[in-house]
Legacy VTK file of the C-alpha trace (Angstrom):
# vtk DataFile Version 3.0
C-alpha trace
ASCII
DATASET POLYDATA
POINTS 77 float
-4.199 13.354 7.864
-6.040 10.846 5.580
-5.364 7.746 4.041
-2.842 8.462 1.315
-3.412 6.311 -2.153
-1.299 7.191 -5.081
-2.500 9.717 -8.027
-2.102 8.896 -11.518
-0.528 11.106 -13.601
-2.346 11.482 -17.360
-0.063 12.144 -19.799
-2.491 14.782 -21.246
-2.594 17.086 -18.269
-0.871 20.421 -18.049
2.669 19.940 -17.278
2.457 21.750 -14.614
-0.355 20.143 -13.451
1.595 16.806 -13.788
4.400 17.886 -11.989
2.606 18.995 -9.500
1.047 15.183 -8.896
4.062 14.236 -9.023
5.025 16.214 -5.926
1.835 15.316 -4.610
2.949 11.589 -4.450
6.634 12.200 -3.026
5.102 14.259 0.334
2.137 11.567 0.328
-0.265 14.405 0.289
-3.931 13.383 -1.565
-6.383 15.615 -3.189
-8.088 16.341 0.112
-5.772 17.007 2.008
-3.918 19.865 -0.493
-7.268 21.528 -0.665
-7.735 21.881 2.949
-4.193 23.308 3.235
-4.046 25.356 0.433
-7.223 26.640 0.194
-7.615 25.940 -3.415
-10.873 23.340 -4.124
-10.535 20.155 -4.311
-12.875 19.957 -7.855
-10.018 22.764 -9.165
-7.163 20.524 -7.950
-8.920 17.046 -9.548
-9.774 19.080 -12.836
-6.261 20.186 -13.547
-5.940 16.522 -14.234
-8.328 15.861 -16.531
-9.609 19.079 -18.005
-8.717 22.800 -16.964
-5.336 24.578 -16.716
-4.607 25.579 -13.369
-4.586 29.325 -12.883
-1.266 30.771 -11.630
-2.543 31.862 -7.918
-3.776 28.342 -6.887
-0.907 26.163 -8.437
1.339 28.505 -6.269
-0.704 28.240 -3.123
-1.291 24.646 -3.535
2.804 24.160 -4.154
3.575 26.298 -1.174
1.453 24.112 0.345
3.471 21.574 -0.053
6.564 23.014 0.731
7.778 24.133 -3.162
7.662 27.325 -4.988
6.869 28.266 -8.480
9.357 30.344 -9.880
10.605 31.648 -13.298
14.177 32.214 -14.507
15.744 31.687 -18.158
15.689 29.362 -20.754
18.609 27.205 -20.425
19.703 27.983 -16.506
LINES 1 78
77 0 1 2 3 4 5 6 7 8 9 10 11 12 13 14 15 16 17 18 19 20 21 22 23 24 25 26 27 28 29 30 31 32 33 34 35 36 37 38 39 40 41 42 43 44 45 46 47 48 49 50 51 52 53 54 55 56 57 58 59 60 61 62 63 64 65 66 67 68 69 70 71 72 73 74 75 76
């Protein structure tokens, strides 16, 4: 495993994106290191931070990669 250093999270990012990071710096897991795991680039992974909108396929294999799931229920449960 790398060297872990901390991501920012930009307050204009996709939410999901955000939260994601935000995952990202609970398991220690860097940009790298989620790529190589997930399978998803590491340019898609960095741009969801700064520019694009993830696509629903690699936000899911990058959160099963680190041990989440994306999942949708109801407003309001």
């Amino acid at each position: 495993m790398r060297k872990f250093r901390k991501l920012k999270i930009p307050a204009h990012a996709h939410a999901l994106a955000r939260q994601m990071t935000g995952i990202q710096n609970t398991v220690r897991c860097g940009i790298a290191d989620l790529a190589d795991r997930s399978g998803v680039s590491k340019t898609a992974i960095h741009n969801w931070r700064h520019t694009n909108v993830p696509r629903v396929s690699d936000l899911q294999a990058c959160l099963n990669a680190l041990g989440y799931e994306l999942v949708i229920r109801r407003i309001g449960e």
